[in-house]
C-alpha positions as a printed Julia matrix, in Angstrom:
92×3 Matrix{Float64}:
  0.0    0.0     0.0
  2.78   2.47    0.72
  4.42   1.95   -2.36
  1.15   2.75   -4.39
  1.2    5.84   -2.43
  4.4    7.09   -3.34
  3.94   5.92   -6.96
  0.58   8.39   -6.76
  2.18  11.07   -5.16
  5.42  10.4    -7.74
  2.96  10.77  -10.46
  1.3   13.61   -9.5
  4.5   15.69   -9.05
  5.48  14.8   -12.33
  1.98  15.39  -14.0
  1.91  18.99  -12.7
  5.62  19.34  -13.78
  4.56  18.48  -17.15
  1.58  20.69  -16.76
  3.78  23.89  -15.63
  6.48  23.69  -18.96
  3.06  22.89  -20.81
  1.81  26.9   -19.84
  5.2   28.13  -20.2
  7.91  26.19  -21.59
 11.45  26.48  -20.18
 12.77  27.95  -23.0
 10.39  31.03  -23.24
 10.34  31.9   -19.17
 14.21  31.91  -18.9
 14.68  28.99  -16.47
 17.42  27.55  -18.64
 19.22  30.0   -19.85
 20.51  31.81  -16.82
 19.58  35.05  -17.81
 18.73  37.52  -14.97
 15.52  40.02  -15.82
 16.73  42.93  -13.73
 14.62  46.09  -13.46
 16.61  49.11  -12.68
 15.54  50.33   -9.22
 16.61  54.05   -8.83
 18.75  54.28   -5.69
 17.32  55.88   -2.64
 17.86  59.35   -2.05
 18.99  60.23    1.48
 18.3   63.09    2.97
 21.55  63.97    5.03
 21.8   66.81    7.44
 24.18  69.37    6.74
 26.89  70.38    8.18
 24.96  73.1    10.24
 22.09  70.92   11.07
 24.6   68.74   12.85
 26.26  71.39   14.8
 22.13  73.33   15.55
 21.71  69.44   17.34
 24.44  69.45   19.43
 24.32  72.92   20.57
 21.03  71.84   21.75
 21.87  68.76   23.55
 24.96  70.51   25.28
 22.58  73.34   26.09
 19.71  70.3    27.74
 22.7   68.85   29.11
 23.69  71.87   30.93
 20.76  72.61   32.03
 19.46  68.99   33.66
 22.69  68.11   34.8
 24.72  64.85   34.49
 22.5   61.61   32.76
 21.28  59.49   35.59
 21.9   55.94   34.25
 17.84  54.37   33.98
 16.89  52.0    36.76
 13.43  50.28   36.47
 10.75  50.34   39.17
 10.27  46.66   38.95
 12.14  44.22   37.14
 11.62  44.03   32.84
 10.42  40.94   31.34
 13.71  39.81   30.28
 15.37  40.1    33.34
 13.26  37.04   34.99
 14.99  33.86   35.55
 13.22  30.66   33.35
 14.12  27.12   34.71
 15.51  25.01   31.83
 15.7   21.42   31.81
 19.23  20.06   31.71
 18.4   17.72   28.8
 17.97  19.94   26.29
């Protein structure tokens, strides 16, 4: 019985195989010939800051800076999710 099975599923690969090249043979869609269909993509403009963007941003931080005082380093009020211990089995 198995063997009929894999002789049906076998024949069914093969049958939509055949069906596949029938709609568009191999020679038409490129599959053969290793021939890459690119379409030129136009490359992605970035909008950098200038050079006096840059400098307007940190005059600002330095100025927030000066005015808060040093960075206090964050410390949660209870612990985060990824900070709880999970018991593992050792026979993984």
């Amino acid at each position: 019985m198995d063997v009929l099975k894999t002789v049906l599923v076998m024949s069914l690969g093969l049958g939509a195989t055949w069906a596949a090249w029938q709609i568009a043979p191999a020679e038409t869609s490129g599959m053969l010939t290793g021939v890459a269909y690119a379409q030129d993509v136009p490359a992605p403009t970035l909008d950098e800051p200038s050079d006096a963007d840059i400098e307007e941003q940190l005059a600002r931080i330095e100025e927030a800076l000066a005015r808060q005082g040093e960075v206090k380093e964050f410390e949660p009020s209870e612990p985060l999710p990824a900070d709880t211990a999970i018991e593992m089995s050792s026979e993984l």
